[in-house]
Kinemage of the C-alpha trace (Angstrom):
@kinemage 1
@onewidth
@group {chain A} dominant
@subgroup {mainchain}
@vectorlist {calphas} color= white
{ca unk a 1} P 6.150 -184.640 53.674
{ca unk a 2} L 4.425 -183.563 50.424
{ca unk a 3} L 3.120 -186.976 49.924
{ca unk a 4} L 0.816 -187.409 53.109
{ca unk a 5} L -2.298 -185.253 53.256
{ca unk a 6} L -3.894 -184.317 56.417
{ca unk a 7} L -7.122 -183.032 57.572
{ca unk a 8} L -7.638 -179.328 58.282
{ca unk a 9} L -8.326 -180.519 61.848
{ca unk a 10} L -5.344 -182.841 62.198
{ca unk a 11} L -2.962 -180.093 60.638
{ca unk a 12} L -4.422 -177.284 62.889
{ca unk a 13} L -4.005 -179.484 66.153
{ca unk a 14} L -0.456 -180.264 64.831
{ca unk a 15} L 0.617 -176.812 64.698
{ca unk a 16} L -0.411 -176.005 67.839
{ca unk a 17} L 1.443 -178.825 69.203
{ca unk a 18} L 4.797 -177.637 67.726
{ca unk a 19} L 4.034 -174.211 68.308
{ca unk a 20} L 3.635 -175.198 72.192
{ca unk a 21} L 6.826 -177.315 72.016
{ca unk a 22} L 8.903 -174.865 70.661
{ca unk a 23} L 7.465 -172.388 73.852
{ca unk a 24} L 8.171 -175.051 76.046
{ca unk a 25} L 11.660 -175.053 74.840
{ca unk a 26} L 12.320 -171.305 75.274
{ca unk a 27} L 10.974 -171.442 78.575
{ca unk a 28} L 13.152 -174.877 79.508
{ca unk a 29} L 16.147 -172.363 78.579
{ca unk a 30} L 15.082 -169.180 80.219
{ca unk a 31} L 15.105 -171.701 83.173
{ca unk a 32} L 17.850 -173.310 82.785
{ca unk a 33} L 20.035 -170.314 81.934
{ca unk a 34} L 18.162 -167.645 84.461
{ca unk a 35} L 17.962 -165.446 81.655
{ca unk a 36} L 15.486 -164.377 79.236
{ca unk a 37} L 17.951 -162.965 76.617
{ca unk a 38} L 21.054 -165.501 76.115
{ca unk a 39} L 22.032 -164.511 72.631
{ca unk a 40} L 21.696 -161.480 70.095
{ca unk a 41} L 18.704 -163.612 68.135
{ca unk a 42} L 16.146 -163.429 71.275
{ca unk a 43} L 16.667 -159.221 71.790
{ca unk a 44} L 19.316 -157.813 69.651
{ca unk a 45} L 19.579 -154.278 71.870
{ca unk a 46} L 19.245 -155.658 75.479
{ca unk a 47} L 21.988 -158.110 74.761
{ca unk a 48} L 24.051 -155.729 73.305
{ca unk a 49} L 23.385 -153.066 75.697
{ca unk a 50} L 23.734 -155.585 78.432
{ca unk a 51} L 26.818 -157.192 76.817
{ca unk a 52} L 28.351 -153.624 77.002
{ca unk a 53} L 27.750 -152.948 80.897
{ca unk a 54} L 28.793 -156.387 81.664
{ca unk a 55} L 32.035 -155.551 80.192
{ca unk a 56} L 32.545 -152.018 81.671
{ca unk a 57} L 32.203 -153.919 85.210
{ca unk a 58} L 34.452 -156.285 83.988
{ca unk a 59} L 37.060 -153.748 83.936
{ca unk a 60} L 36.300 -151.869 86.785
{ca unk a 61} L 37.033 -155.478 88.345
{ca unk a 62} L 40.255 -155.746 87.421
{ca unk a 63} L 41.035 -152.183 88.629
{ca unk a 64} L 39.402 -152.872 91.763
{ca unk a 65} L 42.085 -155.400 92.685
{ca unk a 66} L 44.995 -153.384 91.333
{ca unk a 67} L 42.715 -150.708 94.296
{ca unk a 68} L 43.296 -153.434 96.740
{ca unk a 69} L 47.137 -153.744 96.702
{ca unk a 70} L 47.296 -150.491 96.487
{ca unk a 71} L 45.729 -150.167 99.362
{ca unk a 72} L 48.241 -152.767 100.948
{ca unk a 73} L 50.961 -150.518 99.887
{ca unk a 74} L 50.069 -147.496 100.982
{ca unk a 75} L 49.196 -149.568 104.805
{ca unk a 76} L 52.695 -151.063 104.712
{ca unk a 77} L 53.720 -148.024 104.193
{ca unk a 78} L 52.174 -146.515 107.451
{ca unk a 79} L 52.958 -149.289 109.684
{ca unk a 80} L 56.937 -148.102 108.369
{ca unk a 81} L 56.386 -144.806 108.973
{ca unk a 82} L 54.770 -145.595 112.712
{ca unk a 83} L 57.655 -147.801 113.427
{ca unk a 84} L 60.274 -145.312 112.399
{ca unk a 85} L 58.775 -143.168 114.620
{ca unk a 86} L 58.791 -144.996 117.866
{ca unk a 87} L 62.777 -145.298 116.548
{ca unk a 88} L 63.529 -142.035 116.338
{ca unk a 89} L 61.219 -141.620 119.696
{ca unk a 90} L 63.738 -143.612 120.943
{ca unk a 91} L 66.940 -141.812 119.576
{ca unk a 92} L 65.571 -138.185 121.421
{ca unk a 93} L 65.271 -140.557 124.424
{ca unk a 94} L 69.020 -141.196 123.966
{ca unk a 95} L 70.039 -137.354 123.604
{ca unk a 96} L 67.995 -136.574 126.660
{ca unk a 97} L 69.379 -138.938 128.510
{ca unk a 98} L 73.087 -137.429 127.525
{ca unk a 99} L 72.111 -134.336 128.324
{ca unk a 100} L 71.058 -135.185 131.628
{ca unk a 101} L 74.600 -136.935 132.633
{ca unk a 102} L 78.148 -135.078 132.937
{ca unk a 103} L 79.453 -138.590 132.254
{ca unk a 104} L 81.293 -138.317 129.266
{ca unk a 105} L 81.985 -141.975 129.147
{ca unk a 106} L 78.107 -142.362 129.718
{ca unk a 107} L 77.717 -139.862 126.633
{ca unk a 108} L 79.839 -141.101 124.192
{ca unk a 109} L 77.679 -144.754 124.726
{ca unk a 110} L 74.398 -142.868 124.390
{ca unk a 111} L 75.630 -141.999 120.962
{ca unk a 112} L 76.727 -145.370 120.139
{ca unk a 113} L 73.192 -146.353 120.530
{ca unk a 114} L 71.781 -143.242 118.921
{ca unk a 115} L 74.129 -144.590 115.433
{ca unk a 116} L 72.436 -147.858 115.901
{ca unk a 117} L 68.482 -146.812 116.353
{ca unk a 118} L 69.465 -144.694 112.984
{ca unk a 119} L 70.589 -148.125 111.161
{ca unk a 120} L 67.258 -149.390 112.335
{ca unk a 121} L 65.694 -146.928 110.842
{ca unk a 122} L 67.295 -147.255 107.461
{ca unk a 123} L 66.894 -150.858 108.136
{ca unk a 124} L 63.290 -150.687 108.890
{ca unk a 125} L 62.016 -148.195 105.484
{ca unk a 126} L 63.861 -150.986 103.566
{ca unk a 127} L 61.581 -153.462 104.897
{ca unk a 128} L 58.295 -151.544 104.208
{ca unk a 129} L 57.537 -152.514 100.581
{ca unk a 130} L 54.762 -154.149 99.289
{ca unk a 131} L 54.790 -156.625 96.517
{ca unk a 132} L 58.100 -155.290 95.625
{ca unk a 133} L 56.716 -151.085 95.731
{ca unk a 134} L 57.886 -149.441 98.989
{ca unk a 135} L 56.558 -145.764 99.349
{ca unk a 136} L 59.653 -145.192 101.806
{ca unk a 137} L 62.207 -146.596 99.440
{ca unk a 138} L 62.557 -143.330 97.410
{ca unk a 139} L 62.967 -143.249 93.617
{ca unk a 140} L 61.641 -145.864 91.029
{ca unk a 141} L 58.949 -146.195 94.012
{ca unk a 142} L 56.236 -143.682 93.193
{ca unk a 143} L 52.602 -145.366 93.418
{ca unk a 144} L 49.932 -144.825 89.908
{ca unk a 145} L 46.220 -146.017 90.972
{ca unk a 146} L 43.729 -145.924 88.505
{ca unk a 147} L 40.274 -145.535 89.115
{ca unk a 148} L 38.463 -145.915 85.590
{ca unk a 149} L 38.624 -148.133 82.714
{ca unk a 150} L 40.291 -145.024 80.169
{ca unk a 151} L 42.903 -144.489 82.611
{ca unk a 152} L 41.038 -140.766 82.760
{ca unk a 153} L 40.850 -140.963 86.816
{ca unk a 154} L 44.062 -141.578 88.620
{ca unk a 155} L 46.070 -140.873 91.332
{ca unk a 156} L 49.742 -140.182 91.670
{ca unk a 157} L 51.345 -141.168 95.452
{ca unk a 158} L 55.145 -139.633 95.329
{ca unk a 159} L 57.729 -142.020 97.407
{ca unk a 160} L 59.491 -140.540 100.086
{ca unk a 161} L 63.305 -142.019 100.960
{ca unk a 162} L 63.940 -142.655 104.395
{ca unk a 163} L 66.340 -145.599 103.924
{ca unk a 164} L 69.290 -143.092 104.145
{ca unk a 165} L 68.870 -140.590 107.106
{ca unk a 166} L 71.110 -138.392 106.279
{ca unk a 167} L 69.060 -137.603 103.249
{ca unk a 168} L 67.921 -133.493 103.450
{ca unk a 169} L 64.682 -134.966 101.417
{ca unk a 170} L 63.993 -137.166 104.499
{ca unk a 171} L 64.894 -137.359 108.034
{ca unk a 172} L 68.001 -135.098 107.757
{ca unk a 173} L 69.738 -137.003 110.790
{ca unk a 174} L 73.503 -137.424 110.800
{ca unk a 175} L 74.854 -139.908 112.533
{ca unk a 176} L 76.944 -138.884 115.478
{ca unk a 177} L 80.714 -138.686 115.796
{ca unk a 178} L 81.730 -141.616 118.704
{ca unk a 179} L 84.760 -140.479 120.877
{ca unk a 180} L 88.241 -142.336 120.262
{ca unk a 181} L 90.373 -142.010 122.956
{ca unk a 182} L 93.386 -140.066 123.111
{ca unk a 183} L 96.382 -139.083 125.563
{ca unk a 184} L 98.030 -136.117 127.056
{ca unk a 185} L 102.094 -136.150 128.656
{ca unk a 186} L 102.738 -134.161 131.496
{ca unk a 187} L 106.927 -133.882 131.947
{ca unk a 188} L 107.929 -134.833 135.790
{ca unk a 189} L 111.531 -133.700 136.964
{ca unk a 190} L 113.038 -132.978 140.088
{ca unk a 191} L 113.711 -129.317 140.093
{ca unk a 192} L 115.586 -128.237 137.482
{ca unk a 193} L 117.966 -131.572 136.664
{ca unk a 194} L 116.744 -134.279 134.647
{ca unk a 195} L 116.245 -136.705 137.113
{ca unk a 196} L 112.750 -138.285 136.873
{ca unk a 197} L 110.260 -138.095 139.946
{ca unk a 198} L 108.605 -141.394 141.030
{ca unk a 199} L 105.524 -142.545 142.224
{ca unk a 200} L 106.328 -141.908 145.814
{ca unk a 201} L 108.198 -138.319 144.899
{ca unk a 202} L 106.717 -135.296 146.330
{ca unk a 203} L 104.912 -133.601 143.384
{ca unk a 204} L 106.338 -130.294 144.270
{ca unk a 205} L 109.588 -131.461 143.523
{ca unk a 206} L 108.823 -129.987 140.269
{ca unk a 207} L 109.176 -126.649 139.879
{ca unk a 208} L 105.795 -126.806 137.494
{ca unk a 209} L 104.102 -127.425 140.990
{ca unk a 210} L 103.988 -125.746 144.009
{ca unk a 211} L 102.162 -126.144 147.136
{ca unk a 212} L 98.710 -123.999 147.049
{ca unk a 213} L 98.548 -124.959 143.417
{ca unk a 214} L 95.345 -126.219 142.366
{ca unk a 215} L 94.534 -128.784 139.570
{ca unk a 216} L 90.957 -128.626 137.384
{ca unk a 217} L 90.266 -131.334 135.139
{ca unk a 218} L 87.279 -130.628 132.652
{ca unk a 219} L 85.687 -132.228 129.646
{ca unk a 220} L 85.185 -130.732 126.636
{ca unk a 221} L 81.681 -128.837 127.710
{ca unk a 222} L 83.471 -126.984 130.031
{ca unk a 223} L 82.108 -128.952 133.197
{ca unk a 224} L 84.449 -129.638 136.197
{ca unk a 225} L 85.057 -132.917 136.549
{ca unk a 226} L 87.326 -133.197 139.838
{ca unk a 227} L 89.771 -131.022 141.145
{ca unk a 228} L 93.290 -131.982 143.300
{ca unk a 229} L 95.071 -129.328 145.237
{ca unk a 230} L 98.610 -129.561 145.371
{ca unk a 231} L 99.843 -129.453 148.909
{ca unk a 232} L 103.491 -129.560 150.459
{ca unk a 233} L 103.046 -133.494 150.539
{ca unk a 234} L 100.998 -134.541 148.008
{ca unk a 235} L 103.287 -137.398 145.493
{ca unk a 236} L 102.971 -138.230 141.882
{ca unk a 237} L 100.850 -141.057 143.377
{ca unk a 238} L 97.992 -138.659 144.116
{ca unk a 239} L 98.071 -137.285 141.000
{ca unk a 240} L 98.098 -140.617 138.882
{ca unk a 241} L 95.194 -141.602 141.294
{ca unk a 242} L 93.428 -138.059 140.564
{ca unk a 243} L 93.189 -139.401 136.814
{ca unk a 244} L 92.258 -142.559 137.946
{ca unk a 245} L 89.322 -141.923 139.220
{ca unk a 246} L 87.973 -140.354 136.482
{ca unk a 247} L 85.469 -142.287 134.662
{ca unk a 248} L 86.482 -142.931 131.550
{ca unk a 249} L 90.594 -142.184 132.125
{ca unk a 250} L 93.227 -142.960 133.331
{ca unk a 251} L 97.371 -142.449 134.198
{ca unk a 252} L 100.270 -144.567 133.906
{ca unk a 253} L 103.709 -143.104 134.548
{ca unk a 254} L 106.858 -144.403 132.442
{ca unk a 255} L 110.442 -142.417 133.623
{ca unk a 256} L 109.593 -138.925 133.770
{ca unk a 257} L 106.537 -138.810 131.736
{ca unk a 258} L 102.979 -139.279 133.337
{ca unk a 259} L 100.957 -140.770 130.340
{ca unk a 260} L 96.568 -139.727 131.048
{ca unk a 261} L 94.605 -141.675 128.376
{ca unk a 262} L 91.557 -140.811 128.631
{ca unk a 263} L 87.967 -142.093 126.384
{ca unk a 264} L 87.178 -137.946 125.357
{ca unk a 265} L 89.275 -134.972 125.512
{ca unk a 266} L 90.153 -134.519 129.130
{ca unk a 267} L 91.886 -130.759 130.017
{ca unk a 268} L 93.914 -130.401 133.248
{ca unk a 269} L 94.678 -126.824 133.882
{ca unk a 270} L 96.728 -125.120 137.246
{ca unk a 271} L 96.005 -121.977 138.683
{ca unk a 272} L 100.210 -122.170 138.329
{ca unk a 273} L 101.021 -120.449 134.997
{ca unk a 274} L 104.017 -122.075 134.602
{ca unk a 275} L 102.284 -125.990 134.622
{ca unk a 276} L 103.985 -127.937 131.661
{ca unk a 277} L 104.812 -124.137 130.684
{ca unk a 278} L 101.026 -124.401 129.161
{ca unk a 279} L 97.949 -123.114 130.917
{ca unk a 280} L 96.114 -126.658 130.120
{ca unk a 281} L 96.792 -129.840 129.150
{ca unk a 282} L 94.031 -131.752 126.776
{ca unk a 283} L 94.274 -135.285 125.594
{ca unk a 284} L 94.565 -135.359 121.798
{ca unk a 285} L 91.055 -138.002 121.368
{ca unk a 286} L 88.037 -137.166 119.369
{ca unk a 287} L 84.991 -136.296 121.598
{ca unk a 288} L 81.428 -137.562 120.382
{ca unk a 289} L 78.700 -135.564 119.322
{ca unk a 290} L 77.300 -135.813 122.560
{ca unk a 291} L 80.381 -134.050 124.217
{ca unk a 292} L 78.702 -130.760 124.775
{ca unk a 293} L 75.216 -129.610 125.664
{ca unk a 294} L 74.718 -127.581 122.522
{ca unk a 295} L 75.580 -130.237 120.500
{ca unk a 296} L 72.886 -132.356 122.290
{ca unk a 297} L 70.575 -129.065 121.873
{ca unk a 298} L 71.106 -129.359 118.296
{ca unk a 299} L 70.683 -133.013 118.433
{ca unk a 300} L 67.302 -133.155 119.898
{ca unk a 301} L 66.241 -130.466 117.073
{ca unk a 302} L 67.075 -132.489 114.397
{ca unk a 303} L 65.066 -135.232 115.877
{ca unk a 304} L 61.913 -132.919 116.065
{ca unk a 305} L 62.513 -131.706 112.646
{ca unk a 306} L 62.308 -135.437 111.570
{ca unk a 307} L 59.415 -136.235 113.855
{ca unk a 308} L 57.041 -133.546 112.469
{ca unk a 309} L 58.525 -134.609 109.266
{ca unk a 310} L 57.128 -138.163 109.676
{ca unk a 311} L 53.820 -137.190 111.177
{ca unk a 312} L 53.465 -134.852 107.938
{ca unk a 313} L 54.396 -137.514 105.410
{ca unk a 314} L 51.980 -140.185 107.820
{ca unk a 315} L 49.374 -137.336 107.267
{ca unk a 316} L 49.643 -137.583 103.274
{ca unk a 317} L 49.545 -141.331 102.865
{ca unk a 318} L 46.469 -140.964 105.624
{ca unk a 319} L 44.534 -138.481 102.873
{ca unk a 320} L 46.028 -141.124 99.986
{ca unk a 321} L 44.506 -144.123 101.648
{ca unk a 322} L 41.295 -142.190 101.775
{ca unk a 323} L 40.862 -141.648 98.898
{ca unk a 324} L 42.179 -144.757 97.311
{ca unk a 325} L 39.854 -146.649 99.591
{ca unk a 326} L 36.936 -144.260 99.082
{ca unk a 327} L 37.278 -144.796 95.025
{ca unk a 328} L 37.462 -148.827 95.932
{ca unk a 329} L 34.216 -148.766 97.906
{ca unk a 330} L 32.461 -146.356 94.873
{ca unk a 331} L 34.073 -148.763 92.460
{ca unk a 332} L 32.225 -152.131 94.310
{ca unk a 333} L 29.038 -150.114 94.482
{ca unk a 334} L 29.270 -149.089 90.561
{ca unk a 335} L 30.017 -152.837 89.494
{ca unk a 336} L 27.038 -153.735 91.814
{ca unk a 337} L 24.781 -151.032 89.519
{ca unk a 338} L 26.312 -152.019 86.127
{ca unk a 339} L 25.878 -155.962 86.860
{ca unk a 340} L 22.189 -155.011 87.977
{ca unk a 341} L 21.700 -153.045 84.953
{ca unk a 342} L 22.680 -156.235 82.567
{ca unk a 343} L 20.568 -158.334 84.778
{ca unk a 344} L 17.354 -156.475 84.333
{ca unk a 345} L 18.173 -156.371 80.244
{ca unk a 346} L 18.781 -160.061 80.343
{ca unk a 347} L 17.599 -161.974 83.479
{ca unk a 348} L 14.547 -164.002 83.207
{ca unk a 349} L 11.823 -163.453 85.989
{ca unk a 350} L 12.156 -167.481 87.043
{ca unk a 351} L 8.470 -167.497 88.655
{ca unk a 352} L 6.608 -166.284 85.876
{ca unk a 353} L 8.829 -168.795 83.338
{ca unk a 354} L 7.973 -171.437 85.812
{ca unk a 355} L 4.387 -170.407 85.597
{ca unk a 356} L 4.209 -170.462 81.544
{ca unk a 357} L 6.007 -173.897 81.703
{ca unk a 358} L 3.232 -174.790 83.780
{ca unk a 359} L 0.807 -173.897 81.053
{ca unk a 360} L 2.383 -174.798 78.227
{ca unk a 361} L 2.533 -178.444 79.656
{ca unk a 362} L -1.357 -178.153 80.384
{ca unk a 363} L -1.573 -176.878 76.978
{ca unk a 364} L 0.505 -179.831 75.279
{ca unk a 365} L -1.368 -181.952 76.858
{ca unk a 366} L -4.755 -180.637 75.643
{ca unk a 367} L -3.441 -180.467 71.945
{ca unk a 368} L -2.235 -184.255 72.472
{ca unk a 369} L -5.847 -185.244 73.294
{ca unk a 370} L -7.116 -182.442 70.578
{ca unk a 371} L -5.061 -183.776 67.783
{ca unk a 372} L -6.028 -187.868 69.199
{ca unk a 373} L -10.192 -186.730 68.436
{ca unk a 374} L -9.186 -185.372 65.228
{ca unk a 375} L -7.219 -188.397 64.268
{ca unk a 376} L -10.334 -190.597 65.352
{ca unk a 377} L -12.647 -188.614 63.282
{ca unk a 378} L -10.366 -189.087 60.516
{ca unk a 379} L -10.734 -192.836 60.958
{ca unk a 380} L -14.320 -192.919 61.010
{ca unk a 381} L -14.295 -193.845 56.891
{ca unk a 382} L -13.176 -197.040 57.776
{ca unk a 383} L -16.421 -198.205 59.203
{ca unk a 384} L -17.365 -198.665 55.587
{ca unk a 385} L -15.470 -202.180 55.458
């Protein structure tokens, strides 16, 4: 106020007073904040500068979470890929366990249950994605990670498919063919008259058959089955039971035909050229792809070719992970650097602001009493009146 004069000593003490206040208040904020720059007007560069890392690690924040489900990807991923492997693990265990029986009946259910581990499997790489991305779901499934905040530093993971097996990009593994059963006629007559031979009629009775004769019933790998020889009184009866006890067949005879049904193609051949004026006799079915050995062989190749296929494509999502989790880790430790950067630009060392509170309130207090003295010396004209 222009109007009111004061002393030289009054004024002086008074300016040190405000002068201490307004310290007291920049310390009260450094305090209260933590920091010793909290806007552009206290240090124009090392809030700038410290505004600038603090955003960079802002960034590399965000990224490190889009790092993170990445990561879950790429694990869902494996845990697919190690399932599907015990599955297919367990389809070779079906093929060598048809290639160790002569059962064709036995056979043809092994590669029933070899069909359904393979609709597992397709089953199973449908059920590996992560947050709607599945690395086994083939295309429109490809993985982008980015590492920096210009997109300059990135990685690429390619999807594989394995939700269709018969893919040649993936497993390569066909399902198998399951037998249907089918039937064969064989033409009984006596002799060379039309009259049909029954159950109880000497097989030989037909001129197709004669005593000495020998009957071979194979599958369709070749292997010998049973065998009946045909003797002066062996009856339609013994054949029909032959068939019967055949796994997977059987005979049923209606006027002069004898009917064998049988689950896969069943041959009966005679050492009698003249049998059902054919060599053999082989039930019209469809075998399954476990019929024969060599298709078993080929099989249980297949099923390696997919295995090393798997371990491979395990292999590169083990070197992706790697690396996606080795840039995650460098990306934490970088934040950590950049935040500690900003804080030594802008954080306020808490012990020394306590200690120049400290002081400052010592000093207010000594220009309170220094400014009261001058005030009284002021006053001293008044013991005139």
């Amino acid at each position: 106020m222009a109007d009111i004069t004061l002393s030289s000593a009054v004024r002086t003490n008074l300016s040190s007073l405000q002068a201490t206040s307004s310290l007291m208040s920049t310390v009260q904020e450094r305090l209260s904040t933590g920091k010793k720059v909290n806007s552009a007007l206290d240090n124009p560069n090392s809030f700038f500068t410290a505004k600038g890392l603090e955003n960079r690690a802002g960034d590399l924040s965000t990224l490190l979470d889009d790092m993170g489900q990445s990561v879950q990807t790429l694990k869902a991923a494996d845990k697919g890929i190690e399932a599907i492997s015990d599955l297919v693990d367990a389809a070779k265990a079906k093929a060598n366990q048809a290639q160790q029986t002569s059962s064709q009946s036995e056979r043809n259910q092994y590669a029933k249950e070899y069909n359904e581990l393979l609709t597992q499997v397709e089953d199973l790489a449908k059920d590996a994605g992560y947050k709607g991305k599945n690395l086994l779901g083939g295309t429109g499934n490809d993985l982008s990670v980015t590492f920096n905040e210009d997109g300059t530093s990135s990685l690429s993971i390619s999807s594989v498919d394995y939700t269709d097996t018969t893919l040649s990009t993936g497993l390569n593994l066909s399902d198998l063919t399951e037998a249907t059963s089918g039937t064969s006629a064989i033409t009984l007559t006596n002799g060379t008259t039309t009259a049909a031979l029954t159950g109880g009629s000497l097989l030989t009775a037909d001129d197709e058959f004669t005593a000495g004769d020998t009957l071979t019933f194979t599958d369709a790998n070749g292997t010998e089955i049973s065998t009946l020889e045909v003797t002066a009184t062996t009856t339609v009866d013994d054949l029909e039971a032959a068939i019967d006890a055949i796994d997977g067949a059987s005979a049923s005879l209606s006027g002069n035909t004898l009917t064998t049904t049988s689950e896969f193609k069943l041959s009966i051949s005679s050492s009698n050229s003249g049998f059902n004026s054919n060599a053999t006799l082989t039930t019209n079915g469809t075998d399954s792809s476990f019929a024969t050995d060599s298709s078993i062989d080929s099989t249980i190749s297949a099923l390696k070719s997919a295995q090393d296929s798997l371990r491979s494509q395990a292999s590169t999502f083990g070197t992706n992970l790697s690396i996606v989790e080795n840039r995650q880790d460098f990306t934490k430790a970088l934040i950590n650097t950049l935040e500690e950067g900003a804080g030594k630009l802008t954080l306020a060392d808490t012990n020394e602001e306590g200690a120049n509170l400290l002081a400052l309130q010592t000093q207010q207090t000594l220009a309170s009493t220094s400014l009261s003295l001058a005030a009284q010396a002021d006053q001293n004209v008044l013991r005139l009146f």
